[in-house]
Rosetta silent file (secondary structure, phi, psi, omega in degrees, C-alpha in Angstrom):
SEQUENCE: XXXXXXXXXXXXXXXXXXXXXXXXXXXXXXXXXXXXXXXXXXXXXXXXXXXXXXXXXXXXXXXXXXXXXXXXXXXXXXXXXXXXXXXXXXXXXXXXXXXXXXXXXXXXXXXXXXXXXXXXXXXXXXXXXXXXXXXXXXXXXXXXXXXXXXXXXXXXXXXXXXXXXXXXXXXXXXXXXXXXXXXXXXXXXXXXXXXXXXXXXXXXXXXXXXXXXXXXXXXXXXXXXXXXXXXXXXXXXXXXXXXXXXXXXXXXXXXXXXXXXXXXXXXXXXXXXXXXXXXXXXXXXXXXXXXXXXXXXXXXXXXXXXXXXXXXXXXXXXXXXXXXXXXXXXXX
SCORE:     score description
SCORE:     0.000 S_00000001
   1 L     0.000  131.462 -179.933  226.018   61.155   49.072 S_00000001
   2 L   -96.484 -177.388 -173.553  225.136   63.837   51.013 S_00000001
   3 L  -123.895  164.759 -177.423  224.286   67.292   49.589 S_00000001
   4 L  -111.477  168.112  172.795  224.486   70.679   51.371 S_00000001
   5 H   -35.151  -42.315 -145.756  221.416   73.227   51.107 S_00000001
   6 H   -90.545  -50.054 -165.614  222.982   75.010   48.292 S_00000001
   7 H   -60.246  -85.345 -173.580  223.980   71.937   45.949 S_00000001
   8 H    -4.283  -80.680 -161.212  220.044   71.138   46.484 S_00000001
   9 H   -34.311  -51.053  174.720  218.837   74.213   45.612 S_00000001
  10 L   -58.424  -34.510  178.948  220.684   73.901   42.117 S_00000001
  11 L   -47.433  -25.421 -178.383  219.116   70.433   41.468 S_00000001
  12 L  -161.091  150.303  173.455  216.087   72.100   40.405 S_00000001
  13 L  -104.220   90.052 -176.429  214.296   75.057   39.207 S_00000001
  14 L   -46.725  116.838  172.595  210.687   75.709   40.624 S_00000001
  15 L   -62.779  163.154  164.369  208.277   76.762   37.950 S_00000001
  16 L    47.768   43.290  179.749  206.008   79.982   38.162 S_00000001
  17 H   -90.202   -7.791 -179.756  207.476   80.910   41.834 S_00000001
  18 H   -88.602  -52.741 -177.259  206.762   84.707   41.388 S_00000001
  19 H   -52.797  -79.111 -177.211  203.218   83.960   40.047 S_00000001
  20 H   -42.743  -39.199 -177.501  202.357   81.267   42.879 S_00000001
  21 H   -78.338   -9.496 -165.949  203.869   83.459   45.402 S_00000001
  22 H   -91.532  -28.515  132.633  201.696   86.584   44.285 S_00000001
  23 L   -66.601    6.029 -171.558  198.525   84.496   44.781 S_00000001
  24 L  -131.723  -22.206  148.545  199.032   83.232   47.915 S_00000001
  25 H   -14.027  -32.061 -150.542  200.433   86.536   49.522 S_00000001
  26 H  -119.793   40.540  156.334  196.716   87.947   51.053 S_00000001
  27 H  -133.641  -24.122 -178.079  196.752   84.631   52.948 S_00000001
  28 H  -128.700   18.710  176.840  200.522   83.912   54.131 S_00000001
  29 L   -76.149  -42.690 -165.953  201.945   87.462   54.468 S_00000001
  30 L  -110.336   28.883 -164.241  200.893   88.161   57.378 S_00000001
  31 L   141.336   62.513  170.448  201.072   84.789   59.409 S_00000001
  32 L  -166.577 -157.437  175.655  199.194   81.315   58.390 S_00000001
  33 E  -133.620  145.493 -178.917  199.927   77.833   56.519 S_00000001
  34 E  -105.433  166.232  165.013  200.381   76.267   53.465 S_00000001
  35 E  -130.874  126.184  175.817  200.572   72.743   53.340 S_00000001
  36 E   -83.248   97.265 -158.574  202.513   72.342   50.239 S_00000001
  37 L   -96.018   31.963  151.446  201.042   68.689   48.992 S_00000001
  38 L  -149.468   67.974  178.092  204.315   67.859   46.153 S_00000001
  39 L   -57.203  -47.428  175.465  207.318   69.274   47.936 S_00000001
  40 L    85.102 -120.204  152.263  209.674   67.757   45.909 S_00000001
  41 L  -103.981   33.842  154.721  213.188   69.444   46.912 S_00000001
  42 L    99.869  -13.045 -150.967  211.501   72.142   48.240 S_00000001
  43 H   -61.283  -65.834  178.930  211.954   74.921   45.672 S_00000001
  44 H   -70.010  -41.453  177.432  208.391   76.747   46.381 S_00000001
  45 H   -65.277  -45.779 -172.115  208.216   75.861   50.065 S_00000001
  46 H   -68.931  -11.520 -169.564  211.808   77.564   50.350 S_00000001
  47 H   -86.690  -32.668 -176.459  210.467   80.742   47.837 S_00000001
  48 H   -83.478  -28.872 -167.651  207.273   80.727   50.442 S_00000001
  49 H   -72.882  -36.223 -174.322  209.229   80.751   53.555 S_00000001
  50 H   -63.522  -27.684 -159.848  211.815   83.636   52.412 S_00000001
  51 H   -90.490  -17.492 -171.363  208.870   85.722   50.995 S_00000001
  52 L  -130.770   93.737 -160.465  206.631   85.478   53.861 S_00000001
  53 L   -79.467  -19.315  161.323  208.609   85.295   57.239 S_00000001
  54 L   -68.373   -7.292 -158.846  205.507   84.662   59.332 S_00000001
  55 L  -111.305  167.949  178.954  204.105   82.173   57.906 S_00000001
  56 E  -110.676 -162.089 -164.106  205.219   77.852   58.321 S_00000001
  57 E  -158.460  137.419  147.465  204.806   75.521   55.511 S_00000001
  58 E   -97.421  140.566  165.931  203.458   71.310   56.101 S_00000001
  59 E  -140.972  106.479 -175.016  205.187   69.564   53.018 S_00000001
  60 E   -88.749  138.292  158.250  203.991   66.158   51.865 S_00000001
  61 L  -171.198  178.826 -153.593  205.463   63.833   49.457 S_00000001
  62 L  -134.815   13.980 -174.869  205.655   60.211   48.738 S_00000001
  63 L  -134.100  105.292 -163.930  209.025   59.907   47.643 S_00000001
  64 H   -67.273   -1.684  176.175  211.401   59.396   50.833 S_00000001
  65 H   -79.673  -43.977 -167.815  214.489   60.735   48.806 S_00000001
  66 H   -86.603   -4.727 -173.756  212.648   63.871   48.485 S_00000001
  67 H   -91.084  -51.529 -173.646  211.419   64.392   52.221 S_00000001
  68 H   -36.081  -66.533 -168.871  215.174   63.525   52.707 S_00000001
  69 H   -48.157  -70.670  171.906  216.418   66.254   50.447 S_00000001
  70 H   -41.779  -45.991  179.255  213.969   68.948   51.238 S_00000001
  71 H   -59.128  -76.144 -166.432  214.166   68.647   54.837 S_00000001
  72 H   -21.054  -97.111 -130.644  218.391   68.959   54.426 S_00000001
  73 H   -60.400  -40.841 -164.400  217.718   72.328   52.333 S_00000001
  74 H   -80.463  -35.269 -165.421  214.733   73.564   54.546 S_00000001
  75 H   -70.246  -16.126  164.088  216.185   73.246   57.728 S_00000001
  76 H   -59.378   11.714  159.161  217.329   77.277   58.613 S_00000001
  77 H  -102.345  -15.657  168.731  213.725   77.437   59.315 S_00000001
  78 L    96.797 -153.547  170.767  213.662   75.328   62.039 S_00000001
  79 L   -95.604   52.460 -163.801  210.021   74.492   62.892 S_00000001
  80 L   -96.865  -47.129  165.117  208.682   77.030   60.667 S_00000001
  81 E   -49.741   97.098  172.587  209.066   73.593   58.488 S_00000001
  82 E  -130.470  156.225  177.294  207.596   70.514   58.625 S_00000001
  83 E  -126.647  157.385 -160.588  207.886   67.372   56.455 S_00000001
  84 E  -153.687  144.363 -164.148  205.880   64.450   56.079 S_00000001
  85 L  -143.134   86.896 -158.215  205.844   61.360   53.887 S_00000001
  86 L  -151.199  176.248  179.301  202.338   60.367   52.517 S_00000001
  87 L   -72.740  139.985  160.042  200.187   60.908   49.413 S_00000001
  88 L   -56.206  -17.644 -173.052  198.206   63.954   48.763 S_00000001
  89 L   -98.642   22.756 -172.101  195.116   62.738   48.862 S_00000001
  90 L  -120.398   20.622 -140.414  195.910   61.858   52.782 S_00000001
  91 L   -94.788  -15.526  167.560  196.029   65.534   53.295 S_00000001
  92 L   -87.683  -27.584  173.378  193.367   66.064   55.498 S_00000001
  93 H   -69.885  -30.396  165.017  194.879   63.282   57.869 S_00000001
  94 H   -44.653  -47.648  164.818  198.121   65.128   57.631 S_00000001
  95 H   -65.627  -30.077 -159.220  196.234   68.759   59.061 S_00000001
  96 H   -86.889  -33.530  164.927  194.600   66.785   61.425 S_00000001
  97 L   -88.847   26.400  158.506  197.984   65.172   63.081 S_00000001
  98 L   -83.345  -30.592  175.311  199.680   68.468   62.636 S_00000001
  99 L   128.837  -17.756 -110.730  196.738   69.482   65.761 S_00000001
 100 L  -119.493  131.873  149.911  195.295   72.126   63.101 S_00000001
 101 L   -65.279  -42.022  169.680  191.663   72.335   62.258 S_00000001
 102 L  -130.462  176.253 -172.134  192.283   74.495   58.933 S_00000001
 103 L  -143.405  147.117 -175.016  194.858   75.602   56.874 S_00000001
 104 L   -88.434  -39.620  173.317  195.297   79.024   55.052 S_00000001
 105 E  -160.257  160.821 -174.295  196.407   77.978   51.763 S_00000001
 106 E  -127.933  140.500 -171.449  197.363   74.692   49.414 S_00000001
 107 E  -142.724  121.289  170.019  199.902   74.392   46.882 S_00000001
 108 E  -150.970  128.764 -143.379  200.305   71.624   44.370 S_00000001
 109 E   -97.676   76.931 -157.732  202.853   71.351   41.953 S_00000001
 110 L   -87.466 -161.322  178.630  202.028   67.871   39.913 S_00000001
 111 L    73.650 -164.660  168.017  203.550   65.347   37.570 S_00000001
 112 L   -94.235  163.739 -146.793  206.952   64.267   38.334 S_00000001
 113 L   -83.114  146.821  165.278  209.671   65.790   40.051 S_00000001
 114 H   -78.784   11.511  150.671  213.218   66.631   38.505 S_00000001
 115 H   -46.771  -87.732 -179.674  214.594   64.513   41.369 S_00000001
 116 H   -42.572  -41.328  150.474  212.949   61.786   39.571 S_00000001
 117 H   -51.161  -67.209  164.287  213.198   62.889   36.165 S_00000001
 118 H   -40.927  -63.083 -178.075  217.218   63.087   36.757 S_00000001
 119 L   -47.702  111.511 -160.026  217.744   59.878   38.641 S_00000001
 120 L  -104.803   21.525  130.647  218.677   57.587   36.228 S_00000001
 121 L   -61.343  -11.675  159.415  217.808   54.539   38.441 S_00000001
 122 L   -58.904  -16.509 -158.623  214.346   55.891   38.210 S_00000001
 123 L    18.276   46.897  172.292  213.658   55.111   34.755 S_00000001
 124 L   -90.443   19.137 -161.885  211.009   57.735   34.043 S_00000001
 125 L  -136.207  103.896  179.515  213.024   59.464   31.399 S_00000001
 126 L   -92.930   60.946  173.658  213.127   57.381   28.159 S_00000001
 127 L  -124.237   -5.812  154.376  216.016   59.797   26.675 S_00000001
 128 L  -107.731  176.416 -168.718  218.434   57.400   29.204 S_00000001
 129 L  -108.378  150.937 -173.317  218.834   53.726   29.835 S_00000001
 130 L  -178.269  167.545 -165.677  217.788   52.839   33.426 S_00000001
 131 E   -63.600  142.875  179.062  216.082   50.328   35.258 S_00000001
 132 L   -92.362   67.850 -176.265  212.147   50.656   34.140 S_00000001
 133 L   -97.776  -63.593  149.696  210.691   51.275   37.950 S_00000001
 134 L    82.131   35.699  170.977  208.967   54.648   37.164 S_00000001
 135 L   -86.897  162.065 -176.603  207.674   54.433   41.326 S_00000001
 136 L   -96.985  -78.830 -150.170  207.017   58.102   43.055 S_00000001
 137 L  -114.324  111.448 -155.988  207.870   55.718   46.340 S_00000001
 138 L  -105.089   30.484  162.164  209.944   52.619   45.323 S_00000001
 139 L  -115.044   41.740  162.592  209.694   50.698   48.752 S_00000001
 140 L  -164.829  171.342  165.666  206.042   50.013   47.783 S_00000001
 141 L    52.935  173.582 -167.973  203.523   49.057   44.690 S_00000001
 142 L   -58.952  144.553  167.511  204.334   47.882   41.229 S_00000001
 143 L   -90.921  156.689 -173.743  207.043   48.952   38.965 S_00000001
 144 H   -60.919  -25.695  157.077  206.494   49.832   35.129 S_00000001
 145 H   -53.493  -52.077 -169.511  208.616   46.311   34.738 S_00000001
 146 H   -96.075    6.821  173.033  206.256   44.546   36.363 S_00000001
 147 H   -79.957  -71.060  163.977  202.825   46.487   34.462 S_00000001
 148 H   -26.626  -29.445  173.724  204.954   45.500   31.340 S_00000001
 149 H  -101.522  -23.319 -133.631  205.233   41.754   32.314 S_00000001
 150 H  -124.426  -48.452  175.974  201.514   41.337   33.791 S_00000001
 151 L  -119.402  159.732 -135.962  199.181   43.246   31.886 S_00000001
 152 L   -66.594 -171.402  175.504  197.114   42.047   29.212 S_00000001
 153 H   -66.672  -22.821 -177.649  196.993   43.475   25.765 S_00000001
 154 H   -79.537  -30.685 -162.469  193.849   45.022   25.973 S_00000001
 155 H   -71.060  -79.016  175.772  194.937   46.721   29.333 S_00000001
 156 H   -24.263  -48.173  160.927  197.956   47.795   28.228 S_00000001
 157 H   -69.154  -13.340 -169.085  196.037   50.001   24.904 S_00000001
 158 H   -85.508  -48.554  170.503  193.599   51.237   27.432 S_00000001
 159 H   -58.533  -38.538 -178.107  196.597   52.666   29.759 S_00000001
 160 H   -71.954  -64.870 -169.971  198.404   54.327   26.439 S_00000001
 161 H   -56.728  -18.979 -146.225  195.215   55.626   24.930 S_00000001
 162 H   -95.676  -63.471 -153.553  193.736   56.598   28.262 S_00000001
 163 H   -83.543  -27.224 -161.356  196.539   58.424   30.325 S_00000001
 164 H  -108.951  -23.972  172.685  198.912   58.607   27.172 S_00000001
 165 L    75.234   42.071 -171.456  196.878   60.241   24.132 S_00000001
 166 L  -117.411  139.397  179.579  198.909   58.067   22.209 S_00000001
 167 L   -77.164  -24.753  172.751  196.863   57.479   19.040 S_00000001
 168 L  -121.248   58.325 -168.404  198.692   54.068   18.149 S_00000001
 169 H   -70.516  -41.306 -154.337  198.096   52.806   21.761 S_00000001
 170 H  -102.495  -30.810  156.490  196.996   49.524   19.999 S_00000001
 171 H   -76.231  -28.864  172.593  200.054   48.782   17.955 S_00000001
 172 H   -73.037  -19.720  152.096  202.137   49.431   20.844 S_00000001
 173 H   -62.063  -24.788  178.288  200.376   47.318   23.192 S_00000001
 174 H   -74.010  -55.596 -176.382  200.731   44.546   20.181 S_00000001
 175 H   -90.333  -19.277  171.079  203.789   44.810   20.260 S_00000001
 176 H   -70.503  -33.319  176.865  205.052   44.915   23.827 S_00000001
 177 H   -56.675  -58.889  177.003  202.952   41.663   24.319 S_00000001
 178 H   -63.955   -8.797  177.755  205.235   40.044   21.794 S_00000001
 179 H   -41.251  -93.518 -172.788  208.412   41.622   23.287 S_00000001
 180 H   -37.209  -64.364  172.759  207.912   39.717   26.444 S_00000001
 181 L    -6.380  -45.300  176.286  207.116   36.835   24.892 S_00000001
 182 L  -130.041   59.786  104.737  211.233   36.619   24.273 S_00000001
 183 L  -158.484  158.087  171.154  212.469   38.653   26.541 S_00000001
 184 L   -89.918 -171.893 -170.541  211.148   41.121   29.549 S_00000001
 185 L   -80.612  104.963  179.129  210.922   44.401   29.271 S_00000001
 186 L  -126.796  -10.021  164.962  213.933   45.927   31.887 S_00000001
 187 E  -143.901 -179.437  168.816  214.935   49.140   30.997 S_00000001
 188 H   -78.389  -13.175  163.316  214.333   52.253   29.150 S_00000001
 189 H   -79.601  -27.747  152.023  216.101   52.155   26.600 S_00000001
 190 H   -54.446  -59.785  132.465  214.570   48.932   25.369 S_00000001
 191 H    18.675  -90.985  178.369  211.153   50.596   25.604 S_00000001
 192 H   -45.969  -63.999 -165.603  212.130   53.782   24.388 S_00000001
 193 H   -54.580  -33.085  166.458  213.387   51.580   20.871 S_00000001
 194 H   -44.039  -73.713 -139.706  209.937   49.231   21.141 S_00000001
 195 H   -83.176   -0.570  167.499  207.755   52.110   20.808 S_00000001
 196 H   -79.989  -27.274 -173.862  209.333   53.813   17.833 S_00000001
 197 H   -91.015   -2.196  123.323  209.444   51.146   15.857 S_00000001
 198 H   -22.553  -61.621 -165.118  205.882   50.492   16.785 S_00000001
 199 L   -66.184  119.463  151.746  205.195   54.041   15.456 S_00000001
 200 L   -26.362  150.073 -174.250  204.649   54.745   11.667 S_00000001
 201 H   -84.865  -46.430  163.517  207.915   56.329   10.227 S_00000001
 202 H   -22.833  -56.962 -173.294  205.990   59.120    8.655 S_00000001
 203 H   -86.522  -10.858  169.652  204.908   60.128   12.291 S_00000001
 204 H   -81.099    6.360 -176.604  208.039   59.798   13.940 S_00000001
 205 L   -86.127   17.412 -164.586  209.708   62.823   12.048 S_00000001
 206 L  -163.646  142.801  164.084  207.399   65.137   13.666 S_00000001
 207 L   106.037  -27.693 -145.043  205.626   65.372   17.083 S_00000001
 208 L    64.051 -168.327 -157.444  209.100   64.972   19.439 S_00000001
 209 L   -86.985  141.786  132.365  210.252   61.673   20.482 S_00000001
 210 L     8.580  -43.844 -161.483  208.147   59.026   20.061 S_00000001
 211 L   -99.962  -10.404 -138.940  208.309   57.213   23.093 S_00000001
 212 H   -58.020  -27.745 -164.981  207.310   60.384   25.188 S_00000001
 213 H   -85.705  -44.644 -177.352  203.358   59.553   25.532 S_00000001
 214 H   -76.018  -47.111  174.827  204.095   55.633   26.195 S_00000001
 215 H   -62.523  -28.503  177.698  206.304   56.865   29.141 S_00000001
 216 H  -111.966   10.408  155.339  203.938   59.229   30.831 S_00000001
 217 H   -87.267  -49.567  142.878  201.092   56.667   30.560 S_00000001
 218 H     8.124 -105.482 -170.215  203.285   54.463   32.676 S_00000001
 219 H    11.462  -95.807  178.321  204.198   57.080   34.541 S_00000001
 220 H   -34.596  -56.906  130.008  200.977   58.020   35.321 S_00000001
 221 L   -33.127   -6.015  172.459  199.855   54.261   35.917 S_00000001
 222 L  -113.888   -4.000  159.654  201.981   53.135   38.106 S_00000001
 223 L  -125.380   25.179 -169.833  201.196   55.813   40.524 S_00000001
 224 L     0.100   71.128  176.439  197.802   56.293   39.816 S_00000001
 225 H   -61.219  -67.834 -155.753  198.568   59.922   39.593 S_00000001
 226 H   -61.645 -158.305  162.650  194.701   60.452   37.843 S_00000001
 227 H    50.108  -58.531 -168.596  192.744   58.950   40.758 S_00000001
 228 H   -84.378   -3.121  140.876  194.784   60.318   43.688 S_00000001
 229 L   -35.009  -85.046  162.365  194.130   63.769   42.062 S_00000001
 230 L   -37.021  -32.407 -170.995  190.618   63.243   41.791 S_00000001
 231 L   -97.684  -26.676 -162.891  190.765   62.293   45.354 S_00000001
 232 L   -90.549  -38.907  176.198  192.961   65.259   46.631 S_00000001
 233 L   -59.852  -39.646  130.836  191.255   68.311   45.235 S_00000001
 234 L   -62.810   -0.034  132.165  187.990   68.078   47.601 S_00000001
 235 L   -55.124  -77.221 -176.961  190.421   67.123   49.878 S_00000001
 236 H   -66.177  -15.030  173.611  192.684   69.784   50.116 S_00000001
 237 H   -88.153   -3.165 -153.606  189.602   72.712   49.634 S_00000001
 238 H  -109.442  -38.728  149.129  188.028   70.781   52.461 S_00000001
 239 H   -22.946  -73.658 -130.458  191.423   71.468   54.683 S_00000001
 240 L   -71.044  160.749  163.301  191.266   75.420   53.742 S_00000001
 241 L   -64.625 -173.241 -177.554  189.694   77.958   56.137 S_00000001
 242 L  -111.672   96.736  171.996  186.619   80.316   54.398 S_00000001
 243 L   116.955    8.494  163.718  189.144   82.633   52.512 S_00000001
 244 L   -87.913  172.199 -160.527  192.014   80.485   51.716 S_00000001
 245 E  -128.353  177.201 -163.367  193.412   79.707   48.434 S_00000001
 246 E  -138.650   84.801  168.987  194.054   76.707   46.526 S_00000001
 247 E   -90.613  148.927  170.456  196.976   76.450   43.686 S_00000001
 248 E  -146.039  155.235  149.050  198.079   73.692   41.273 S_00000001
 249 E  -142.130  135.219  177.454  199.829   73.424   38.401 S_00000001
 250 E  -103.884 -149.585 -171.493  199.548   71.418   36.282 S_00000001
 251 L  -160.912   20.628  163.113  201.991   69.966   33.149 S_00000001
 252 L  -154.207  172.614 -176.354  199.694   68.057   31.246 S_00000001
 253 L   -97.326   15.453  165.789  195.853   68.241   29.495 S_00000001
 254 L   -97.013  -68.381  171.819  194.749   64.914   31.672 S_00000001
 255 L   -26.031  -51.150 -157.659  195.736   66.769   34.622 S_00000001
 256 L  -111.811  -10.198  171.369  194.518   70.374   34.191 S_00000001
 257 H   -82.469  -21.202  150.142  190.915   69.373   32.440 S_00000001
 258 H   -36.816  -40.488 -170.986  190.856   67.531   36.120 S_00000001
 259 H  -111.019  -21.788  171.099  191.365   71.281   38.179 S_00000001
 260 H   -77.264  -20.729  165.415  189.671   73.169   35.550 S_00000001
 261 L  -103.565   16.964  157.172  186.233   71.248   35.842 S_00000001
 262 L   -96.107  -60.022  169.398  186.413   71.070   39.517 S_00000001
 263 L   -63.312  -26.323  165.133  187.040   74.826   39.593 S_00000001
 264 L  -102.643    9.427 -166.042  184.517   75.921   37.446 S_00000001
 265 L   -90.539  -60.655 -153.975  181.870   73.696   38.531 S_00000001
 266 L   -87.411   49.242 -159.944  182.529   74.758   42.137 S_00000001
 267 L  -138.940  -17.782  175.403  182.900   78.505   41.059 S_00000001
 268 L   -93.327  154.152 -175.116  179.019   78.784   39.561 S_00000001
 269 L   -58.230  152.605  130.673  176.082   79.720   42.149 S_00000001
 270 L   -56.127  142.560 -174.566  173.815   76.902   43.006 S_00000001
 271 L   -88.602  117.579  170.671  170.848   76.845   40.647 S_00000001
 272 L   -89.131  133.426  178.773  167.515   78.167   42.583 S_00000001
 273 L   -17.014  137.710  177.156  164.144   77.047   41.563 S_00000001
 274 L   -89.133  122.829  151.661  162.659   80.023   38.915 S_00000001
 275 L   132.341    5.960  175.842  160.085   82.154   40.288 S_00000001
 276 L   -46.462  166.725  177.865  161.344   81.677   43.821 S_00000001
 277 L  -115.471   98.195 -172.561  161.011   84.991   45.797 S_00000001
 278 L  -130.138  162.424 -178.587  164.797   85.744   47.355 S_00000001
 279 L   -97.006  153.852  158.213  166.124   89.484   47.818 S_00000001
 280 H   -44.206  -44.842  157.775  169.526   89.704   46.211 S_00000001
 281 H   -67.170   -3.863  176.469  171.260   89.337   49.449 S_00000001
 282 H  -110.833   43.442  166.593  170.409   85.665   50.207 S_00000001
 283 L   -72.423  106.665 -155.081  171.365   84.564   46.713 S_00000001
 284 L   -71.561  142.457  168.486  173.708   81.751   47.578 S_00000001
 285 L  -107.529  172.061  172.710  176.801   81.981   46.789 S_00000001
 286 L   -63.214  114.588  171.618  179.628   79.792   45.041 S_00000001
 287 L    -0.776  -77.606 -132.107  181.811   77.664   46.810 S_00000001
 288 L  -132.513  159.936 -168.973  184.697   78.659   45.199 S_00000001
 289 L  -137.590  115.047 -176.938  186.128   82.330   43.458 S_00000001
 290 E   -77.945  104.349  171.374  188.452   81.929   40.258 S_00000001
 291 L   -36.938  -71.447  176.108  191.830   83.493   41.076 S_00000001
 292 L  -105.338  139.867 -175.979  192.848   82.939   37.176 S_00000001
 293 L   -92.920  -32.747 -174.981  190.173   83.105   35.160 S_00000001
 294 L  -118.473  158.051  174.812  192.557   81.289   32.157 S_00000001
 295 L   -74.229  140.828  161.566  195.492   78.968   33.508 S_00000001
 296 L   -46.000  166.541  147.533  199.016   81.020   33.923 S_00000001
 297 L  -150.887  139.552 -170.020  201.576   80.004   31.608 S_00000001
 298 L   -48.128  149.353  162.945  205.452   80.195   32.026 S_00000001
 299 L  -102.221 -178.932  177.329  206.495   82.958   30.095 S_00000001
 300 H   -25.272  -51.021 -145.284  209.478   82.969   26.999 S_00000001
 301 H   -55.643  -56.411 -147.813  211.774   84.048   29.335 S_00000001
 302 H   -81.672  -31.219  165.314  211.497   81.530   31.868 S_00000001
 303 H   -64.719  -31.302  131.203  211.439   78.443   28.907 S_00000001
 304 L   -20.702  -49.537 -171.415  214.416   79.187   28.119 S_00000001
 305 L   -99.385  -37.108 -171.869  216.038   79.027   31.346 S_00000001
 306 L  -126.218   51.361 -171.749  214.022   76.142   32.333 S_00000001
 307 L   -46.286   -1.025 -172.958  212.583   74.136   29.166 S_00000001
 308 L   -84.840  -42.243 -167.985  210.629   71.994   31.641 S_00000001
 309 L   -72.624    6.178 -173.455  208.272   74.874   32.246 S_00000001
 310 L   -53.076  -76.019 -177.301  207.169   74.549   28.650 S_00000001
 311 L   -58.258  -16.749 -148.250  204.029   72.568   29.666 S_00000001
 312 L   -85.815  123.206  171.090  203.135   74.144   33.122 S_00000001
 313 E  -108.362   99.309  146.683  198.938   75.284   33.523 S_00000001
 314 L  -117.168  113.085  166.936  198.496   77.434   36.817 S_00000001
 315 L   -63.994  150.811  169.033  195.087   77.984   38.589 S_00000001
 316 E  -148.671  160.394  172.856  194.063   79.131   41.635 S_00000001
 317 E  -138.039  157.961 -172.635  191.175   79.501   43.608 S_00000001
 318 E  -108.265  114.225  166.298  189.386   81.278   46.791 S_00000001
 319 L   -65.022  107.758 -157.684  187.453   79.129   49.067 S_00000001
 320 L   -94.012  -52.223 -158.537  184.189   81.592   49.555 S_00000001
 321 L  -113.296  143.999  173.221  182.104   79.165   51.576 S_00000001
 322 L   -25.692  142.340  153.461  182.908   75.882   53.758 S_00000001
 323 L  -110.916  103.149 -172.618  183.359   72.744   51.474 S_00000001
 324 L   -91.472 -170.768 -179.519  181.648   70.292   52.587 S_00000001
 325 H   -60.428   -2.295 -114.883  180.559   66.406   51.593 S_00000001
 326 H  -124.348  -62.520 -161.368  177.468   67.470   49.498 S_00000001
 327 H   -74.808   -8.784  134.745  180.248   69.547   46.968 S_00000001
 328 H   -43.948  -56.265  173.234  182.620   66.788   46.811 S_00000001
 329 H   -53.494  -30.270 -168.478  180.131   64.764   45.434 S_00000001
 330 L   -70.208  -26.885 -139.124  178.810   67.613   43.056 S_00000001
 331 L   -83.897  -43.182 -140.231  182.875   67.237   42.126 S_00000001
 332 L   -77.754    0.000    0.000  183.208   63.344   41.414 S_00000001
């Protein structure tokens, strides 16, 4: 079905867009580029293009519904706009076939999208029944059906406890093995009903639903969200110009202790030998310059209007010096 710009627009609510736009102002007001590396349907790339009329936007994602969508809503900019449909962590190949040596600023919005969230052929949402695919980009790699038929028991508690926090990662892994045993696993609601009754009763009365932690281990596994993170973040500072900035937000504590130990690691001095003789002006400085010294958080107002925004940690940072391979590595 198609949608017009407008319909789009409604489809979703961009967190933080006054906050994101009010850090990235001294870099796209008067002319430059973001490459927005989660467009989604566009919400912040359309809030950067209105607020900054000089400046263009590259917008990467990995889900060809949303490159659809976004372009449709995005197009009254013309080629102020461009969209592209890769991974984040490819983000340097992406500047480099735009022609561009650098980029003025990076913006990346993570977890999953309310495209995706919404679709209820998507199955990421265990509060509906839907097929259990849980893919960013379903014409490639495994679905959460086929993680669910394939891996073992031990694998399976390692993926809950690891990506999921879930503290009874090992009954729930126990028990999905015996699902499948008599039947597979095929939707979400079946799932969703597994892992409560998995769960102590005592703890499901408390905490929110139950399944929410087994679903965003998935998630997170089947699109080895953790890894192409880890991969994107000396990517994308390695993109920026010497004075560009670098936002994310993130929506979970796997996520944001990832940009918070990258940011403060490359945000300290290098340590010089003691007793060295340097004047104050050659003191080397730090990669990187912490925009927020604490992560943003949505405020009342906006959790209200938008209950999704509940979760959302954003940082930002100033690239002071090149980033090269030596501080990727210092990263990893």
């Amino acid at each position: 079905m198609e949608l017009s710009p407008e319909a789009i627009s409604e489809l979703h609510d961009p967190v933080l867009v006054s906050e994101v736009l009010e850090l990235l102002e001294p870099v796209l007001v008067g002319g430059g580029v973001l490459v927005d590396g989660t467009l989604g349907m566009g919400g912040h790339t359309e809030a950067v293009l209105k607020a900054f009329p000089k400046a263009s936007v590259i917008g990467i994602d990995r889900d060809p519904r949303a490159i659809e969508l976004a372009a449709a809503r995005l197009t009254q900019f013309g080629s102020r706009f461009t969209p592209v449909l890769a991974t984040y962590d490819q983000i340097e190949n992406v500047v480099a076939r735009a022609g561009l040596d650098e980029v003025d600023a990076v913006f990346l919005d993570l977890g999953v999208s309310s495209l995706q969230l919404d679709d209820d052929e998507r199955g990421f949402s265990y509060s509906r029944r839907a097929p259990l695919d849980m893919r960013m980009d379903q014409t490639s790699g495994m679905s959460a059906t086929d993680l669910l038929a394939s891996a073992s028991e031990a694998e399976l508690a390692r993926i809950l406890r690891v990506y999921g926090e879930e503290r009874f990662a090992n009954r729930i892994a126990q028990r999905i093995v015996i699902s499948r045993t008599q039947r597979p696993l095929m939707d979400s609601a079946q799932l969703a009903e597994l892992v409560r009754e998995a769960i102590p009763a005592a703890t499901r009365r408390s905490g929110g639903h139950p399944a929410k932690r087994t679903f965003q281990a998935l998630r997170i596994a089947v699109n080895d969200e953790l890894t192409i993170l880890e991969r994107s973040l000396p990517a994308a500072l390695s993109t920026l110009r010497v004075g560009g900035r670098l936002a994310v937000e993130s929506y979970h504590s796997l996520e944001d202790r990832i940009v918070k130990h990258l940011f403060k690691e490359g945000s300290t001095p290098p340590q010089l030998p003691k007793g060295l003789p340097i004047r104050p002006s050659e003191e080397p400085q730090a990669p990187l310059q912490l925009l927020t010294r604490k992560a943003i958080q949505a405020p009342a107002a906006e959790v209200a209007i938008n209950p999704r925004a509940k979760s959302v940690r954003l940082r930002a940072v100033q690239l002071n010096t090149p980033y090269n391979e030596q501080d990727k590595r210092s990263s990893q």
